[in-house]
C-alpha positions as CSV (number, residue, x, y, z in Angstrom):
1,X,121.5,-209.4,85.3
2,X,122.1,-208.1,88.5
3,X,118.6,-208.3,89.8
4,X,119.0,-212.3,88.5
5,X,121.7,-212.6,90.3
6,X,120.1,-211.1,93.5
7,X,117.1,-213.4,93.0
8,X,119.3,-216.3,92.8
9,X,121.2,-215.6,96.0
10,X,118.1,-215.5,97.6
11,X,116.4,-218.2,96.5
12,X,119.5,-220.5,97.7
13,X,119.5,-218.8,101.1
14,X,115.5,-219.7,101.7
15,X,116.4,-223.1,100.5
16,X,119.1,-223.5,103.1
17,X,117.0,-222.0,105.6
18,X,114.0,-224.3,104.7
19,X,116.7,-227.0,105.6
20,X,117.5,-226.1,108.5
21,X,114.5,-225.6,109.5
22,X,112.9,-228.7,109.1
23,X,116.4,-230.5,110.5
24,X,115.9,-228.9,113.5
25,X,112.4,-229.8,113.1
26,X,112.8,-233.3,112.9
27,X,115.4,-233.5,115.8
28,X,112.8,-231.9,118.0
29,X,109.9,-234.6,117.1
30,X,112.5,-237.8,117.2
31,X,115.8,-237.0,118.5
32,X,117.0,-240.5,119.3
33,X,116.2,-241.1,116.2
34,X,118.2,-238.5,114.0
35,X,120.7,-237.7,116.4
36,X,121.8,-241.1,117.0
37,X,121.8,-242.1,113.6
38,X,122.8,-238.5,111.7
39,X,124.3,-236.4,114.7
40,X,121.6,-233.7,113.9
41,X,122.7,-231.6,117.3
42,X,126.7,-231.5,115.8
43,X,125.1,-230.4,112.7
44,X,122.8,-227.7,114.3
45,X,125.6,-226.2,116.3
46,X,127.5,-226.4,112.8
47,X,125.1,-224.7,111.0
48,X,125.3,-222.0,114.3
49,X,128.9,-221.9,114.2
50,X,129.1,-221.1,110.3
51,X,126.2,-218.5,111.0
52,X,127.9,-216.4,113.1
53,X,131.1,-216.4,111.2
54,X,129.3,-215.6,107.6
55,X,127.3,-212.7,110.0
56,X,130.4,-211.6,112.6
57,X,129.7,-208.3,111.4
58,X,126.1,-208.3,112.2
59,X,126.7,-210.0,116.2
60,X,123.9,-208.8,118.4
61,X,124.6,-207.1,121.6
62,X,121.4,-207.3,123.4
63,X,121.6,-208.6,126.8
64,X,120.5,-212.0,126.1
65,X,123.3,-212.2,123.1
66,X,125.8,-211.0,125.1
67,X,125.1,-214.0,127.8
68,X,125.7,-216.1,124.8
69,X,128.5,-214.9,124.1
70,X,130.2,-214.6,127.8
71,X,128.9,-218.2,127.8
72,X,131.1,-219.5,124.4
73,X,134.4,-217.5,126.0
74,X,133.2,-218.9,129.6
75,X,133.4,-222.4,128.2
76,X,136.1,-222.4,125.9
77,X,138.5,-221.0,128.8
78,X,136.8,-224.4,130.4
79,X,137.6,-226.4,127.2
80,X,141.1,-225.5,127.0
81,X,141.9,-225.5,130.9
82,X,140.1,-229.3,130.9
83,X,143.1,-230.5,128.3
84,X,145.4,-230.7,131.4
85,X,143.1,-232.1,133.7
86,X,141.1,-234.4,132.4
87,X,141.2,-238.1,132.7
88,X,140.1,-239.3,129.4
89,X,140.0,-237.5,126.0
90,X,136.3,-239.1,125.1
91,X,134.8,-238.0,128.4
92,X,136.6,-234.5,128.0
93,X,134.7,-234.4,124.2
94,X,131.6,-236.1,125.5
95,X,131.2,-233.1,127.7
96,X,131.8,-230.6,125.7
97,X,128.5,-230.8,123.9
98,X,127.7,-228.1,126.8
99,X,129.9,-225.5,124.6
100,X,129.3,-225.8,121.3
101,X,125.6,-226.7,121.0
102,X,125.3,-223.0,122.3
103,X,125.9,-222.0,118.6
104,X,122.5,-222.9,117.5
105,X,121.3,-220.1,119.7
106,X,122.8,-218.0,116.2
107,X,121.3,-219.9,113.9
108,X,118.0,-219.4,115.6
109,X,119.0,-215.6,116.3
110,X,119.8,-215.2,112.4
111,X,116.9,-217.5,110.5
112,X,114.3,-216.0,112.5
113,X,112.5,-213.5,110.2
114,X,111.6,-217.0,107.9
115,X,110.0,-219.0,110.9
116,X,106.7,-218.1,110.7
117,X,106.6,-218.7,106.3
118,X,107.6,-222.5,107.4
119,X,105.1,-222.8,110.1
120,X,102.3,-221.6,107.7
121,X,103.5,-224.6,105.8
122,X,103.8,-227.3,108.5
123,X,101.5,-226.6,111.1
124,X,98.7,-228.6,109.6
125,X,101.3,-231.7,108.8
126,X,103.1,-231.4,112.0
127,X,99.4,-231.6,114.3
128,X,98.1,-234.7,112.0
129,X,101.7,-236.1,113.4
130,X,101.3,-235.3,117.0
131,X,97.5,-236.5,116.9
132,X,98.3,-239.5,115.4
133,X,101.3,-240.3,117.6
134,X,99.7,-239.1,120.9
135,X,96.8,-241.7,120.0
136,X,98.8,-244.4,119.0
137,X,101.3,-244.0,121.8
138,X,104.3,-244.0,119.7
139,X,107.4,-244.6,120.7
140,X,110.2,-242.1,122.0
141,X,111.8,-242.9,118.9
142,X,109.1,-241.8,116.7
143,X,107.7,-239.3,119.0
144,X,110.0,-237.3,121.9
145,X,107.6,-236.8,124.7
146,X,109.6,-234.0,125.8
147,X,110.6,-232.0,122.6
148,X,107.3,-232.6,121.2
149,X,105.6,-230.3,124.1
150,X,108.1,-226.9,122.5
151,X,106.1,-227.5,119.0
152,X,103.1,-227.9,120.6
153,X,102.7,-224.1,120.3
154,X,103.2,-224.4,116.6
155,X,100.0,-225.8,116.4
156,X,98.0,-223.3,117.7
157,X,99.6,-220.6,115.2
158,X,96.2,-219.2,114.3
159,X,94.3,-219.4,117.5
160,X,93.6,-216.0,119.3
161,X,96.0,-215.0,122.0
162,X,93.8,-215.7,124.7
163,X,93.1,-219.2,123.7
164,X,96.1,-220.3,123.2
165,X,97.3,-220.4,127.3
166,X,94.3,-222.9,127.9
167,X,95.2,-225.0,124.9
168,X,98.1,-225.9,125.6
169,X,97.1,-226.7,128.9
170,X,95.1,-228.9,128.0
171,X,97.5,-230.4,125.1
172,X,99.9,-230.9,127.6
173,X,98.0,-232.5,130.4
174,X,96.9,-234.8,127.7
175,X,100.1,-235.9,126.8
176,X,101.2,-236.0,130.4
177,X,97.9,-238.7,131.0
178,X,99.1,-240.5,127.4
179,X,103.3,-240.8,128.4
180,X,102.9,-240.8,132.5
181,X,105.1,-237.7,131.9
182,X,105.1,-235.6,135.2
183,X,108.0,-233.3,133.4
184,X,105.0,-232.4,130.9
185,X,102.3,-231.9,134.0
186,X,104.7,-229.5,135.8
187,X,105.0,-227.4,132.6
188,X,100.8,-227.1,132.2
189,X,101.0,-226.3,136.2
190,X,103.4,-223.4,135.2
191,X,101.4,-222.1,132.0
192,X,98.6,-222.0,133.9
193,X,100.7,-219.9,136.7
194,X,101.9,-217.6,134.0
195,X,98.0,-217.4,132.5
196,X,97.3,-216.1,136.4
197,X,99.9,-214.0,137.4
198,X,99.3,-209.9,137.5
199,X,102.9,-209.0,136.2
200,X,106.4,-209.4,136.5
201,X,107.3,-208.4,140.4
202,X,105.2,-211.2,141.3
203,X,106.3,-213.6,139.6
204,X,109.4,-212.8,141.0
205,X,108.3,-213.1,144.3
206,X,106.6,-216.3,143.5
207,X,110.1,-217.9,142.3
208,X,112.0,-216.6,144.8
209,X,109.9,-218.0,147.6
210,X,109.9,-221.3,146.0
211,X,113.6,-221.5,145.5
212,X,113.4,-220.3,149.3
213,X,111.1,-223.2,150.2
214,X,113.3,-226.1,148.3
215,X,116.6,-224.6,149.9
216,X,115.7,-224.9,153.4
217,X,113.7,-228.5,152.2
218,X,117.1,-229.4,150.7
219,X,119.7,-228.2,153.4
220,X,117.6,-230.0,155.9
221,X,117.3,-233.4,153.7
222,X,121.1,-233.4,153.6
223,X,121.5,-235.7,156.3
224,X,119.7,-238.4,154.8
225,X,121.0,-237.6,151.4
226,X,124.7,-238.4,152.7
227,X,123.4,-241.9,153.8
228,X,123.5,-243.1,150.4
229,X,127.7,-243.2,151.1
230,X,127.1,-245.8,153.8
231,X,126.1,-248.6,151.9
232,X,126.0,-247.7,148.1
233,X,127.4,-250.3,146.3
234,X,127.3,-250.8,142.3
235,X,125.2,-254.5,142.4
236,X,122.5,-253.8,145.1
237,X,119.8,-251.2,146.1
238,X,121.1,-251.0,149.5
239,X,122.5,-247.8,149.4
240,X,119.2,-245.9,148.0
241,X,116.8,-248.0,150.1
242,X,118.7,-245.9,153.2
243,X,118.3,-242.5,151.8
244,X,114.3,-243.5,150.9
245,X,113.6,-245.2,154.6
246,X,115.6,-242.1,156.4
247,X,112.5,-240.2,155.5
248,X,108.5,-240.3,154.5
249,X,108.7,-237.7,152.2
250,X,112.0,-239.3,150.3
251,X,109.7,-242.5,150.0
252,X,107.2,-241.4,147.9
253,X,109.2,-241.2,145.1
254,X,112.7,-243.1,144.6
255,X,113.3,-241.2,141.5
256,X,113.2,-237.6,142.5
257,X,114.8,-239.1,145.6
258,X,117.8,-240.1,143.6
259,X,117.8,-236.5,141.3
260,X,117.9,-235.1,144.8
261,X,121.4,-237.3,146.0
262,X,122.7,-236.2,142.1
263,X,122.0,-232.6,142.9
264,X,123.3,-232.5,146.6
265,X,126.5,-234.3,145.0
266,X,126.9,-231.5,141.9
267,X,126.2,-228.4,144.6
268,X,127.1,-229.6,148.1
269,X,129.8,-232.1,147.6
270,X,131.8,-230.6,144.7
271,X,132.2,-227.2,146.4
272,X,134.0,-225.1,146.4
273,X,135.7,-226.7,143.3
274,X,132.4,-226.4,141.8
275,X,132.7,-222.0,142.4
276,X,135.1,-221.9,139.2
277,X,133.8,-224.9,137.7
278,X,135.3,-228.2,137.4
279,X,135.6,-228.1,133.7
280,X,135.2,-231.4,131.2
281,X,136.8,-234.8,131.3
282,X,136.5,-234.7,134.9
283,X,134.6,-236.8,137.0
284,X,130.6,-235.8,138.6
285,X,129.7,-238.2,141.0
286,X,130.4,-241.4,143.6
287,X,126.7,-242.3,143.7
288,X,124.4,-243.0,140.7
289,X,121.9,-245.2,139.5
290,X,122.4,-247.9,137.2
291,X,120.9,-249.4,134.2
292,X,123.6,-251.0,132.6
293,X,126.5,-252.1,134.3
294,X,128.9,-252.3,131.0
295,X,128.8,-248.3,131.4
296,X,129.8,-248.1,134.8
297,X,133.0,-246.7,134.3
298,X,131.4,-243.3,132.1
299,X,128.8,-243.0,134.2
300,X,130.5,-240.9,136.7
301,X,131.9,-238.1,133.4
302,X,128.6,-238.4,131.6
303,X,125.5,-238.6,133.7
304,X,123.0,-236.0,133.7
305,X,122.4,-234.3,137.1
306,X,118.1,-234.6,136.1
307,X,118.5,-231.0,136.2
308,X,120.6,-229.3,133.6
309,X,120.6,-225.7,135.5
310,X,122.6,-228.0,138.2
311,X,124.9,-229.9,136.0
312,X,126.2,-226.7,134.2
313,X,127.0,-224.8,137.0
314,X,129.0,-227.6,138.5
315,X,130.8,-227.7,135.2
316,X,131.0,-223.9,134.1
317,X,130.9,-222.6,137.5
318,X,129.1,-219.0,138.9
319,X,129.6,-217.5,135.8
320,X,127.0,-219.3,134.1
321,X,124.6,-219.3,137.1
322,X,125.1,-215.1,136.6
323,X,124.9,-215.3,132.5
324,X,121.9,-218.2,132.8
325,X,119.9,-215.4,135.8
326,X,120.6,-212.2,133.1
327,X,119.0,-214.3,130.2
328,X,115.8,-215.3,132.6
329,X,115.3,-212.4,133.4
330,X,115.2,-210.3,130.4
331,X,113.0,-213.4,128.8
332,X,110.5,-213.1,131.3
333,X,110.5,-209.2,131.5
334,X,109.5,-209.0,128.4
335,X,107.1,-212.1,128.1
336,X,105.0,-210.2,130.7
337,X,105.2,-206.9,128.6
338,X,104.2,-208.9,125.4
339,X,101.7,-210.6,127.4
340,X,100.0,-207.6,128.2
341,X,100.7,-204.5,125.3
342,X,100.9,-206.9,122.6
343,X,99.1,-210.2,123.6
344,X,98.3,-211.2,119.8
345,X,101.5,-211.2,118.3
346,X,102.6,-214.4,116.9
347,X,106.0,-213.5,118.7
348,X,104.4,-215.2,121.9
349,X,104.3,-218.7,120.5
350,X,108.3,-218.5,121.2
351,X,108.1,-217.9,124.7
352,X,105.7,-220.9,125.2
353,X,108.1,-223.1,123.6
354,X,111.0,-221.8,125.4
355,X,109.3,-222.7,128.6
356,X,109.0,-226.1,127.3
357,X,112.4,-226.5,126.9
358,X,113.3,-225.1,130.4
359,X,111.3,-227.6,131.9
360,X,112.8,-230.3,130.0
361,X,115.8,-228.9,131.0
362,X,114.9,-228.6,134.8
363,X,114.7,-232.2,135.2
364,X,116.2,-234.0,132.6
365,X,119.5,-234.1,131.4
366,X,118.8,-231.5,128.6
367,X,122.2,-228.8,128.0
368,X,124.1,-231.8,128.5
369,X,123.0,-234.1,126.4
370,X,122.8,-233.7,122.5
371,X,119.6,-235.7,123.1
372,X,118.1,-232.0,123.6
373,X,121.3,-229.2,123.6
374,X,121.0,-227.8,120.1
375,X,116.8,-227.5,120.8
376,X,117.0,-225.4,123.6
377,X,119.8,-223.1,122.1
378,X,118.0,-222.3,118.8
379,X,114.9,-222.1,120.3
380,X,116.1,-219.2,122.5
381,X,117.9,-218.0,120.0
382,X,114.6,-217.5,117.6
383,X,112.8,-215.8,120.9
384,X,115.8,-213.3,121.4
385,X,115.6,-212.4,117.9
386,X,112.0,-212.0,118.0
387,X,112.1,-209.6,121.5
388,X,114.5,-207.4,119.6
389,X,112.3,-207.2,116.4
390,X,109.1,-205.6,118.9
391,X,111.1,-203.7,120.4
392,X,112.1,-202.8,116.8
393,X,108.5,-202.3,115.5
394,X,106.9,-201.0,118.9
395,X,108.9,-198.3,120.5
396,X,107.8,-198.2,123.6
397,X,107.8,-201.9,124.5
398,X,110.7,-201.5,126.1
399,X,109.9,-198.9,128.1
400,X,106.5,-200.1,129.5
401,X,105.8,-201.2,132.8
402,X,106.0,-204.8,134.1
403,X,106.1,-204.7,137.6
404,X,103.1,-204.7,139.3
């Protein structure tokens, strides 16, 4: 009877599971589709929410899972702070899809022993879809050009290690050709610099210098970034077309240009308010672009900085940038260990996706936005679970060298 019973419980639990599964699924392949229509992201974070109360005796302490959870106190201190300073309760909730998509980072962390049994059953479905959809061209609301590109990995679930780097190179350049997606080129450029690199200490270096190189780039573009003040006006172009004639290299594209002007306005204008965080319900920025004029008035609570890393730390403050560094860091740490002692394991299809959604995230409105929020969250929350599990099964993971 017992044993019955046991079976029962445990048949229910892979059916919820399964569910969730292929929600989050489907929110990754169309989310402006299923989030629009059935608020998949508030159902994710839900389902994350509900997770870690049914397992608060089982809360992971890792150093990625305690990020998380600095990150949940971090905001809520933000979300009850912002209820005396906000302007307007529906900005104030709009934002606060930063906080509590972060939950799915426990359903992920907690379902993560049954991923692999449900890609064995979708794989084949899931890559007839993406064929068929990068062919046809389908629309972003069949297809997410963006969130499509963290399953790609999925597809290569039985390909040897060492084949799977170039494939999704390739898969991605040829969805970056089919969607004029540059977001999708930069992320093959960076697979094939993790394919390359010797270890760990140099891709350190490598980042560092670059975040060198865009500083001084971005401190000296200031100037011509401030311009936009002089003439911006909400009906005309007047105020971009001086910040893109100021300088050659802020003509060739107007639309980084203008993610530059939203990023010097989230770092440079807002500080040092910006040190603590400004919080929720309280206004980003003077100087936007505009598609629509009817949402002029949100534009300035709810836009997307093009850069989620940017938008977050102007809302949260330093303590994310800290909790945000500690989590990148032990990711990549141990991608480079798995990458080298343990290069087969199906465990490295979760890195590759979570570097898909850290590019999405790097320059599109991604943590912000429940377009994307709940994706990124789970999907780091599966790869945590999975780095603890080696470390489980292969003692000395930990403890082997990755700086060289």
């Amino acid at each position: 009877m017992y044993g019955n019973a046991k079976e029962m419980k445990m048949k229910k639990q892979h059916i919820i599971i399964n569910i969730f599964f292929t929600v989050l699924l489907l929110y990754l392949i169309a989310p402006w589709f299923f989030e629009k229509q059935f608020f998949f992201n508030e159902l994710l974070s839900a389902f994350g929410c509900a997770t870690l109360i049914y397992k608060r005796r089982s809360i992971p302490t890792d150093n990625i899972s305690l990020a998380i959870i600095f990150l949940l106190l971090l905001g809520g201190v933000h979300a009850i702070a912002s209820l005396f300073r906000m302007d307007e309760l529906y900005y104030y909730l709009r934002n606060t899809v930063i906080v509590y998509s972060i939950f799915g980072y426990f359903a992920g962390y907690f379902t993560w022993r049954y991923l692999f049994p449900y890609i064995e059953k979708i794989r084949l479905p899931l890559a007839a879809y993406s064929v068929t959809g990068i062919a046809l061209r389908a629309p972003k609301l069949l297809v997410e050009r963006f969130g499509m590109s963290a399953l790609f990995p999925v597809l290569f679930y039985d390909v040897a290690g060492k084949y799977i780097l170039p494939l999704l190179i390739a898969s991605n350049v040829i969805y970056a050709i089919a969607y004029d997606s540059s977001t999708t080129m930069i992320l093959s450029a960076f697979y094939l610099f993790v394919w390359i690199v010797p270890g760990y200490r140099f891709f350190v270096i490598a980042v560092v210098a670059g975040l060198i190189v865009f500083s001084i780039f971005f401190w000296k573009m200031i100037p011509n970034l401030s311009l936009i003040s002089q003439h911006y006006n909400h009906f005309n172009e007047r105020g971009i077309r001086s910040v893109v004639n100021s300088n050659r290299i802020l003509a060739i594209d107007p639309n980084s240009t203008w993610r530059l002007i939203l990023w010097k306005q989230s770092i440079v204008d807002k500080f040092p308010e910006n040190i603590p965080g400004i919080g929720f319900g309280t206004p980003m920025y003077k100087y936007y672009p505009i598609e629509d004029h009817r949402k002029i008035p949100q534009l300035p609570y709810v836009m997307g900085a093009h850069n989620s890393f940017v938008y977050v730390f102007a809302r949260l403050g330093i303590g994310f940038v800290a909790a945000i560094g500690i989590i990148y860091h032990e990711v990549m740490r141990s991608y480079f260990r798995m990458k080298r002692y343990a290069g087969e394991r199906k465990e490295l299809l979760l890195y590759y996706s979570f570097f898909a959604v850290t590019f999405i995230a790097l320059f599109n409105p991604a943590l912000e936005s429940p377009i994307y929020a709940v994706g990124y969250w789970t999907i780091l929350g599966l790869l945590s679970a999975a780095i603890q599990h080696v470390k489980k099964e292969i003692p000395e993971f930990h403890e082997s060298p990755v700086y060289t």
